[in-house]
N, C-alpha and C positions, 0 to 999 in steps of 0.2 A: 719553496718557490712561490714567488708573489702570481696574482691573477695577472699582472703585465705580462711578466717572464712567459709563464703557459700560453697566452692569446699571441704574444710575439712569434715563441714555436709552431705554432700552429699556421701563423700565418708565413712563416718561412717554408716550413712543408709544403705553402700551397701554391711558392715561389709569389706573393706580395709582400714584398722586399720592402717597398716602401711605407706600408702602413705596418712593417712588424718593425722598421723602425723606430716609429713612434713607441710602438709597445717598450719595445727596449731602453727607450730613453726616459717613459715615466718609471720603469722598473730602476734605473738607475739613479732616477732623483730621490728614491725613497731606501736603494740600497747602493749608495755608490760605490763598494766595492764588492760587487758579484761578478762572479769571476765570468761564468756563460751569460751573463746578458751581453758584455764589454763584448766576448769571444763572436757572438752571433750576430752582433752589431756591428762590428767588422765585416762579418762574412755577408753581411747582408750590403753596405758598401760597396762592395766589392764587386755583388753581382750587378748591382745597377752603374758600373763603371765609375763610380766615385770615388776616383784611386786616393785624392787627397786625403779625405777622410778617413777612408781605408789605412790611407799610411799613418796616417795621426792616433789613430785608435789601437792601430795595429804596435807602435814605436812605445805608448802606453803600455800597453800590457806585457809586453816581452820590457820594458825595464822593471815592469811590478814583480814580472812570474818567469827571469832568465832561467830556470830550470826547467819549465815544462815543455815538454815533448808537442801539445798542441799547438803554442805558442810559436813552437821555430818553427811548424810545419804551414801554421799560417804566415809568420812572417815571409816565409820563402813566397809567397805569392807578391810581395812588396816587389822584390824584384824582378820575378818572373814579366811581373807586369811591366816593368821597364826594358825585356830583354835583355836585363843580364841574370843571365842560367847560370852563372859561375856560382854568383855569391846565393842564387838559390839554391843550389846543389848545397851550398856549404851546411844551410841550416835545415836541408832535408838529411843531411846525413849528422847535426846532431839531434834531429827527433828522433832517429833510427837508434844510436845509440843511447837515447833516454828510452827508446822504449823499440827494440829490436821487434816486435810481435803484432806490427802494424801494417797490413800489408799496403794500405793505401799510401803511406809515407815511402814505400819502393814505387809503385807506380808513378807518383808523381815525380819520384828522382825518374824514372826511365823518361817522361814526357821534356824533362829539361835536357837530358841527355841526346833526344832526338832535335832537339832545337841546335844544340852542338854538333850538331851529326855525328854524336858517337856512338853509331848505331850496335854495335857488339855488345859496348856496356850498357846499352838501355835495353836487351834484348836480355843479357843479366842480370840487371836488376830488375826488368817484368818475373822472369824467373822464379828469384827469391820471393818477390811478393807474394806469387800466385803458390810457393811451397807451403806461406801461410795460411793464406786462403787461395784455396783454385774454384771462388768462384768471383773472384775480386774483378769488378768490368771495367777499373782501371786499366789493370793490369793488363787483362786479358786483350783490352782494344792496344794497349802501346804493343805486346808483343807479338801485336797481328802487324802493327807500324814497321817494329825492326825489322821481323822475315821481310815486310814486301820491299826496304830499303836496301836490303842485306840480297835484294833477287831470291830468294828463296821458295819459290810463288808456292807451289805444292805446301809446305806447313803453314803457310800466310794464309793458304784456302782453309787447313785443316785446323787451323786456328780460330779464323773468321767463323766456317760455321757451329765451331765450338760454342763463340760468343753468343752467338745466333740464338743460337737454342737454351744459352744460360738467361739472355736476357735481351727479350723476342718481344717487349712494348717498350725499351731503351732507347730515346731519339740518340742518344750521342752514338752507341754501339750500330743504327742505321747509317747515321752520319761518317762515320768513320769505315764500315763497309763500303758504303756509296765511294770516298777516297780513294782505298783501297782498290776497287775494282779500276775508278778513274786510271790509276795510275798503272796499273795491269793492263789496260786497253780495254776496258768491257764497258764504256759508258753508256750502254744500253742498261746495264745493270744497274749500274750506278746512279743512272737517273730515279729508277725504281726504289733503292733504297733512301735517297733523298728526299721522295717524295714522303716516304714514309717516316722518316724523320721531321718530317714539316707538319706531317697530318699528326706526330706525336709532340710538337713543339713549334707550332710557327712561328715562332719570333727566335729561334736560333741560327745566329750569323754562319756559325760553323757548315751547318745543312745547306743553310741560301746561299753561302760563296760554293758551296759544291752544285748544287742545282744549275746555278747560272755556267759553270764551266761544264759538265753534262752537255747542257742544252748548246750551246758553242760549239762543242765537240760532235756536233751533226756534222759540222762543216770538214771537209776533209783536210785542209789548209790549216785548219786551227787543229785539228787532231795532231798533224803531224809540230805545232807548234809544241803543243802540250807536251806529248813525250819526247821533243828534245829539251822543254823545261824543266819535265819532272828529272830527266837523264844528269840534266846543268845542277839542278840543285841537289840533288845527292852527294853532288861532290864536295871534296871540302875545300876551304877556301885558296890553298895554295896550288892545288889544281884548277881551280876557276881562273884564278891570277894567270897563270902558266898559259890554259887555253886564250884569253882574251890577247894578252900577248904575242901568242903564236898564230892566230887567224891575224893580226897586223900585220907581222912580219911576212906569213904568208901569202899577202894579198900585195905586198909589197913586192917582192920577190917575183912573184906569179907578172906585177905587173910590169917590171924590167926587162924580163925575159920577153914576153909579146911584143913592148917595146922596141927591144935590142933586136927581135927579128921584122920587125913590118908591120906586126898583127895591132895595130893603135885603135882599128876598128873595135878588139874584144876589149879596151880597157872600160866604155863602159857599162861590160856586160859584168865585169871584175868587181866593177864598183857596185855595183847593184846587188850580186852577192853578198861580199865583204858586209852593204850596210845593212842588208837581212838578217847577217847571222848576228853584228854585233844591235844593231838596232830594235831587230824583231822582237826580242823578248820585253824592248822596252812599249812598242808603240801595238803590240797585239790585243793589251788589255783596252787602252781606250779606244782602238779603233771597233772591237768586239763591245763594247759598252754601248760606242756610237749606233753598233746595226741594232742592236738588241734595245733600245730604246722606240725603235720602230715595229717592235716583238707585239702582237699584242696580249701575249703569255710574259715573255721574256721580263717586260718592263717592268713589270709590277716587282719581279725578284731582285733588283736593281735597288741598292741602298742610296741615301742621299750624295756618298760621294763620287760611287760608279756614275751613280746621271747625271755628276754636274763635272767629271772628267769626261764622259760621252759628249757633255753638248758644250765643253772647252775645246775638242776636237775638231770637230764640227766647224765652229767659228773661226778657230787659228789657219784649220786646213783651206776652208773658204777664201779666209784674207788670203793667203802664203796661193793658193790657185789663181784667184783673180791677178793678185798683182804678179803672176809668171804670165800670164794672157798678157798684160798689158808691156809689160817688157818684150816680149815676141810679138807686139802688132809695132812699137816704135822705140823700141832700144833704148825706155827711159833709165838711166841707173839708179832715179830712186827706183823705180819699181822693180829692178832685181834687189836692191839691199831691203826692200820690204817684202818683199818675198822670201830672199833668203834668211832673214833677223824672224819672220812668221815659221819657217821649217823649222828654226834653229832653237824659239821658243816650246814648238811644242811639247818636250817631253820635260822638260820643268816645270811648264804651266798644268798639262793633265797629271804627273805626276804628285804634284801639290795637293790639287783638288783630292786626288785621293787617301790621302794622308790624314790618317784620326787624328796625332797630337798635334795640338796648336803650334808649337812653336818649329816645328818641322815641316808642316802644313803650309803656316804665312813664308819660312825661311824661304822653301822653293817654290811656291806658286809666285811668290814678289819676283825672283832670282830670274824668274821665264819670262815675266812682265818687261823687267827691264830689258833683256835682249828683243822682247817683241818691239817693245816703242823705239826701239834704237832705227828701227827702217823709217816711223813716220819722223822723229830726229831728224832723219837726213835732208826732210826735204828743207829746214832751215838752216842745220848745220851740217856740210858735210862729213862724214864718217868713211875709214876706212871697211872694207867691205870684208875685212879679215877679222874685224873686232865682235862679231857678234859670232863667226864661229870657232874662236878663241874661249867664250865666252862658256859656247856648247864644251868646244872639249873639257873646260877646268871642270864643268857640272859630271858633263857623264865619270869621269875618271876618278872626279871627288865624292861622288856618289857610289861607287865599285867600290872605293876604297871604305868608305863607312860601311857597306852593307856586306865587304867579305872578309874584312879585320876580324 
């Protein structure tokens, strides 16, 4: 191995990804076909989110080396990284079969398996891993995942503090505790092990998106949001479909009946519900990003796209108030269709902002713009007042359906 090769490792061990780059690419102009500098040149990609790269390097080497066991086990991260765990799974279980004696290549099938929510077989395949090695903190953290998905709390404990004590200066094994208890209801804990994970790794997203829902979870309203979301997401998508469905019809129904007897006063007590349950999991994140922006702990945990969907909030919700004041002092109808085209935008436009891939990012931050300018539109063209929340339903519905297909 060249002096590149060695100073690249070393500098990957010290997680500088970007200067063991370099190393690896003067290693490669002097050996361009070394099989670990290509392999940790990828990996190194990869951590600094450079999926391009990542894939190119990655598409290289697996046509050079379609038999090795490293190789699929790295290409599976090509697609993990796109959310499709299908075709990851495929090529963790032919590393598995190139080399059955791996346990990290089971942990990684269980962590795709919980993305599927197929939490049984990710709970079997931590399993196997861990018959290889049981001290593997892959493993051992996804089969803390499947108990706590599977409600099993009692071995999800005896599990967790297994890890605990296997591997007790681990941020991901802190970070994945902190979850864990999150989602058991112990966010007292949870902030604790978050914290600890940050003091072993501050710059891991994993830890600060649990930190900042921790710190949220003081509040008792977002508490109870939380575990009707962790409750919503465990389920799999044709129960999602089903529930969203059945709170419609049953709102609908509910609101006949009060109708059909006199009671027109609770319909909009009905409605207000109805858009809680279907609404709430959309508008809790940016509305909790907006207070926690005023945190002056809270802020700083806040990544560039939480504060700039916080103070998209902020702004939409302003316009969309003001202009309901101003329709309730003179019954301008622009000023209800900018008001309602301002409500109707909001969860396109903060949803956008939050959004890491570009081209999903601009699709629906644009998609909120347009229904927002549709109220200032009216005041030279007039618009139906139906068309901007025509606009919201094809969004929310076409959005459900991308995210529970």
């Amino acid at each position: 191995m060249s002096g590149h090769y060695n100073r690249g490792i070393q500098l990957y061990n010290l997680a500088k990804y970007n200067e063991a780059i370099k190393s690896f690419k003067s290693d490669l102009a002097e050996n361009p076909h070394e099989f670990y500098a290509k392999y940790y040149l990828a990996l190194c990609f990869y951590h600094i989110n450079d999926f391009s790269n990542f894939e190119k390097t990655s598409n290289a080497l697996i046509a050079d080396y379609p038999d090795s066991d490293e190789i699929h086990f790295l290409y599976s991260f090509v697609y993990s990284s796109k959310d499709d765990y299908k075709n990851a799974i495929k090529h963790l279980n032919k590393a598995i079969q190139l080399n059955p004696y791996e346990a990290e290549y089971f942990g990684q099938q269980s962590i795709n398996l919980l993305n599927l929510k197929k939490y049984e077989k990710a709970l079997s395949s931590s399993n196997l891993g861990l018959q290889i090695n049981p001290k593997n903190n892959t493993c051992l953290n996804t089969r803390t995942k499947a108990l706590t998905k599977l409600n099993r709390k009692q071995e999800a404990f005896e599990t967790l503090q297994n890890t605990l004590h296997e591997n007790p200066e681990d941020y991901f094994t802190h970070a994945n505790a902190g979850w864990t208890n999150l989602e058991l209801g112990n966010y007292k804990t949870a902030n604790k092990h978050f914290k600890e994970a940050l003091k072993l790794d501050p710059n891991d997203d994993y830890a600060r998106n649990g930190m900042v829902e921790s710190i949220k979870a003081k509040n008792i309203i977002y508490r109870s949001f939380l575990k009707y979301a962790f409750w919503i997401q465990n389920k799999d998508s044709k129960f999602q479909w089903l529930f969203i469905i059945g709170i419609y019809i049953g709102y609908r129904f509910i609101s006949k009946v009060a109708d059909g007897f006199g009671f027109t006063f609770l319909l909009p007590i009905f409605a207000i519900i109805y858009l809680g349950l279907v609404l709430g999991s959309w508008l809790i994140s940016p509305i909790s990003n907006a207070i926690l922006l005023f945190d002056s702990y809270g802020k700083y945990l806040l990544n560039r796209e939480d504060k700039n969907a916080g103070y998209g909030f902020i702004l939409v919700t302003s316009v969309a108030i003001i202009a309901s004041i101003g329709y309730y002092i003179n019954s301008n109808n622009i000023m209800l269709l900018i008001a309602i085209s301002s409500f109707c935008s909001l969860i396109p436009i903060t949803k956008g902002l939050q959004k890491s891939i570009r081209f999903y990012k601009n699709l629906t931050f644009w998609y909120g713009i347009v229904i927002f300018i549709l109220g200032f539109i009216n005041i030279i063209y007039p618009i139906s007042i139906m068309v901007p929340i025509i606009l919201f339903v094809i969004f929310t519905w076409g959005y459900n359906f991308k995210r529970l297909k």
